[in-house]
N, C-alpha and C positions, 0 to 999 in steps of 0.2 A: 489617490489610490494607495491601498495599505502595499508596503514591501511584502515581501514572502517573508520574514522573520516575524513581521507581525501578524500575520496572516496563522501561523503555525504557531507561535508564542499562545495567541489569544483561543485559538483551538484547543492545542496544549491545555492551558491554565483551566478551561470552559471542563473537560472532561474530565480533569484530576479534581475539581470541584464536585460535580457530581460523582464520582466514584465516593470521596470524603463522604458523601451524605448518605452513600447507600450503609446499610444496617448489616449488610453480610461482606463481608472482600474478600472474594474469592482470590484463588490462588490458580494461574491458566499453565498451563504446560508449554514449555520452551521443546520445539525442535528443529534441527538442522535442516538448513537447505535442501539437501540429498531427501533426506527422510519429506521433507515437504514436497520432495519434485513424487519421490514414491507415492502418496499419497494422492495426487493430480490424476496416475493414472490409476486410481481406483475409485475416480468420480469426487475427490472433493472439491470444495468450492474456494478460489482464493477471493479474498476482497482486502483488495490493495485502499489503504488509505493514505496515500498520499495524495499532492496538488497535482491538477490536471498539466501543470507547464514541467513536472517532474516524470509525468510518466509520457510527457511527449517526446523526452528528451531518452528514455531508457524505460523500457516495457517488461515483464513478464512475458513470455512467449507460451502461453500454456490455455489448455482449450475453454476452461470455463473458471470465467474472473470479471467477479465487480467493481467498481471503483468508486468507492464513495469517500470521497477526501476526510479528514479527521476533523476539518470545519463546519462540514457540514454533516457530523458523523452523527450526534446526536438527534437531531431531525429525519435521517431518513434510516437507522438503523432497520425500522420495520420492513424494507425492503427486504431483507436477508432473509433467507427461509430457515427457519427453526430447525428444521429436519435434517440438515444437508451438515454432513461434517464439511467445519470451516475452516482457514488458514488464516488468518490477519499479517499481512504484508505489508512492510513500509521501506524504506531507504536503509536503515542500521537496524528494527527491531522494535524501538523506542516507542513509538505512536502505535506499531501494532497491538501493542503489550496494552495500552493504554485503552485502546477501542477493545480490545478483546476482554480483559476487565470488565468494562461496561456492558457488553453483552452478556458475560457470566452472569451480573448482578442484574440482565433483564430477564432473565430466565432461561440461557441458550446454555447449553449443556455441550455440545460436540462440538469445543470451540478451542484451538491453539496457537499458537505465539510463533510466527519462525521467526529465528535467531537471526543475525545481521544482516539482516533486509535482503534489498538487491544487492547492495554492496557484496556481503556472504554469498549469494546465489551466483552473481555474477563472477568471481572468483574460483568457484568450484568448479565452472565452465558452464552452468546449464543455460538452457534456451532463454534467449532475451533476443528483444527487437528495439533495435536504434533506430535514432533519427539519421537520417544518412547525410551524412559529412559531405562537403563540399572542399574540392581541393582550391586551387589559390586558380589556376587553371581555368578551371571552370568558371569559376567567378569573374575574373576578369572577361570571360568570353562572354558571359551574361553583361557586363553591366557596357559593352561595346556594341552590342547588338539594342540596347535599349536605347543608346543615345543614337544609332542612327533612324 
């Protein structure tokens, strides 16, 4: 089983490949968290690329969002509606920039980059949903209850 480095490395490398070969490199617009969360409520669309075990741990909280990891980003891009102003969401910015890139260069026009992922978003204060934490407590009452 690949680690998450190589999981996200080999992602990575796969889609700055393809960007290299596309004939145009677009240039996508960077906005802030805030400006991203404005945007949410004026119906845009996020699609979070990141791994499914990264947004189990730390989510967006916002009403309408895809999630199609950046390894698997190239195969199901068509998913994404053409139409829908988009947000490319990742952990720091990095991967978003990269998937959103590639959709400029598939023909998607109303496509943007937010700036330091959840990391940025999370910091600013806005709506995120966690995995919920387990105190020492609890745990212990969990694993006493199993072994009777």
């Amino acid at each position: 089983m690949p680690c998450q480095n190589d999981e996200h490395a080999a992602g990575q490398n796969f889609m700055n490949q393809q960007i290299a070969k596309s004939d145009t490199m677009n240039n996508i617009k960077n906005i802030t968290p805030a400006a991203a969360f404005a945007m949410t409520k004026k119906g845009a669309l996020f699609v979070d690329v990141r791994e499914p075990r990264e947004i189990a741990r730390k989510a967006f909280d916002v009403p309408d969002i895809m999630l199609i990891p950046l390894s698997t980003f190239e195969q199901r891009f068509q998913e994404i509606p053409v139409n829908r102003n988009l947000i490319i969401v990742c952990n720091s910015g990095n991967r978003s920039l990269t998937a959103g890139r590639l959709l400029l260069n598939r023909g998607y026009r109303k496509v943007v980059n937010m700036q330091y992922g959840i990391v940025g978003w999370d910091k600013e204060g806005l709506p995120i949903k966690r995995k919920p934490q387990r105190n020492l407590w609890s745990l212990l009452l969990q694993m006493f209850r199993n072994m009777s």
